[in-house]
N, C-alpha and C positions, 0 to 999 in steps of 0.2 A: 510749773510743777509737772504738767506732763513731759515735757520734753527732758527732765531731772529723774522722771519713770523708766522712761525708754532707756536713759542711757544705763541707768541702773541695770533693768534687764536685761542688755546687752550684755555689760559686765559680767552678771552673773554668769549667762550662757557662755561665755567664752571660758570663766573661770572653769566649767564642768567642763567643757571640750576638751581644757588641758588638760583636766583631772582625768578623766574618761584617757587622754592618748597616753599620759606616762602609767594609768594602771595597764593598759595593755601594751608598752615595754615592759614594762616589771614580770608580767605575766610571757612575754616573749621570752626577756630573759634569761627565764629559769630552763629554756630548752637548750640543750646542747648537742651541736654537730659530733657526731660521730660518725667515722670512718671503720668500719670493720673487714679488714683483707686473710682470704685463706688462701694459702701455701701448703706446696707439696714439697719436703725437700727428701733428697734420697741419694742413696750413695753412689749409683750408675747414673754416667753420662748422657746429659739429655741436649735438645737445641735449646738454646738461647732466647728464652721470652722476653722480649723488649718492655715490658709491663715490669719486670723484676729488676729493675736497674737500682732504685731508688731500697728495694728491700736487701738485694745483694750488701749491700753499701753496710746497712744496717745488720745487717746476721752474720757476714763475714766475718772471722776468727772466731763469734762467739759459738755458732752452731755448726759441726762438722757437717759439710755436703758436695757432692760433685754436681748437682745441678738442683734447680731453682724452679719452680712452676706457679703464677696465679692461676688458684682454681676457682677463687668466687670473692666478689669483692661489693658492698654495699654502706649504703651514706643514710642515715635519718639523722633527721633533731629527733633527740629524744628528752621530755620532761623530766625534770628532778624527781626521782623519786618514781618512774614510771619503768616499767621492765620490758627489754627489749630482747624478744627471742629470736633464735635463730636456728636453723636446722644445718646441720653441719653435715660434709658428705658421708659421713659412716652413720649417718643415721641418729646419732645424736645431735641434741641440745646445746646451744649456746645462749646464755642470759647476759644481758649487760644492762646495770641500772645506775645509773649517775646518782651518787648519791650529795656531794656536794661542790657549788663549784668558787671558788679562791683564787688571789694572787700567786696561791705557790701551784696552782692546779686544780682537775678535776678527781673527785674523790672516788671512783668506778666500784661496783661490787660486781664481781665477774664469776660467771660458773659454767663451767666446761662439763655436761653431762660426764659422771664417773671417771671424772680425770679433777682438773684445778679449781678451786674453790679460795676466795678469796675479797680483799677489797686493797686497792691498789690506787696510787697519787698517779695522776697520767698528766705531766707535764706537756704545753701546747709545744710542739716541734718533737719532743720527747716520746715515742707512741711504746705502748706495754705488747711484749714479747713475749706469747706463750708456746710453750711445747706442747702438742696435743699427743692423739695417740697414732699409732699405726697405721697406715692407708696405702691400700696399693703397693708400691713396693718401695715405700719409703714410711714419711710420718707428717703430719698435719703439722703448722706453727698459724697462730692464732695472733695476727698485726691488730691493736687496736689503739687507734689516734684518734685527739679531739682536734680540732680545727680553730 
């Protein structure tokens, strides 16, 4: 009988262990890589940032520019439903808050202080393309990929 205890209790405890690691998958899961890159693009000739190969590629035909600059570029997981700010070089706000995440994507609600406001499907390999405002002597574009 006792030895019919123990295995029992073993049982159980191992039953809670799992229970205990896939709640904290689930609770993992709900956080999402995000990649947020800012670009300078502008219509005078600049050098060639090796860092902008992979955005070149991307913006090319769609956004007119004679050159290319990463100004600031930053990676969190962020929680479903958690709001993730950022300070952009003119001195405004960026928010980005995962709203939900899917086999066709992540469901992003994005806000670009007094410029784009929105909520946006950001397919993984697919990253959302924003035009910001004015900087220096050109204009802010707003990269943001999930991973």
């Amino acid at each position: 009988m006792r030895w019919g205890s123990r295995l029992a209790v073993a049982l159980c405890g191992a039953l809670l262990a799992a229970a205990g690691a896939r709640a904290e998958e689930s609770v993992g899961s709900e956080s999402v890589p995000i990649e947020v890159t800012i670009l300078e693009v502008s219509d005078q000739p600049g050098e060639a940032d090796p860092r902008c190969e992979r955005f070149d590629k991307l913006l090319r035909g769609q956004i007119p520019y004679e050159s290319l600059a990463v100004l600031d570029s930053h990676r969190r997981n962020v929680p479903v439903n958690d709001v993730w700010t950022l300070e952009l070089p003119t001195q405004r706000s960026l928010q980005v808050r995962p709203l939900e995440v899917t086999n066709q994507g992540t469901l992003l609600s994005l806000d670009v202080e007094e410029s784009v406001q929105g909520d946006f499907r950001v397919r993984r390999g697919q990253p959302l393309v924003v035009g910001g405002p004015r900087y220096g002597g050109g204009r802010l574009v707003v990269v943001v990929d999930t991973e």
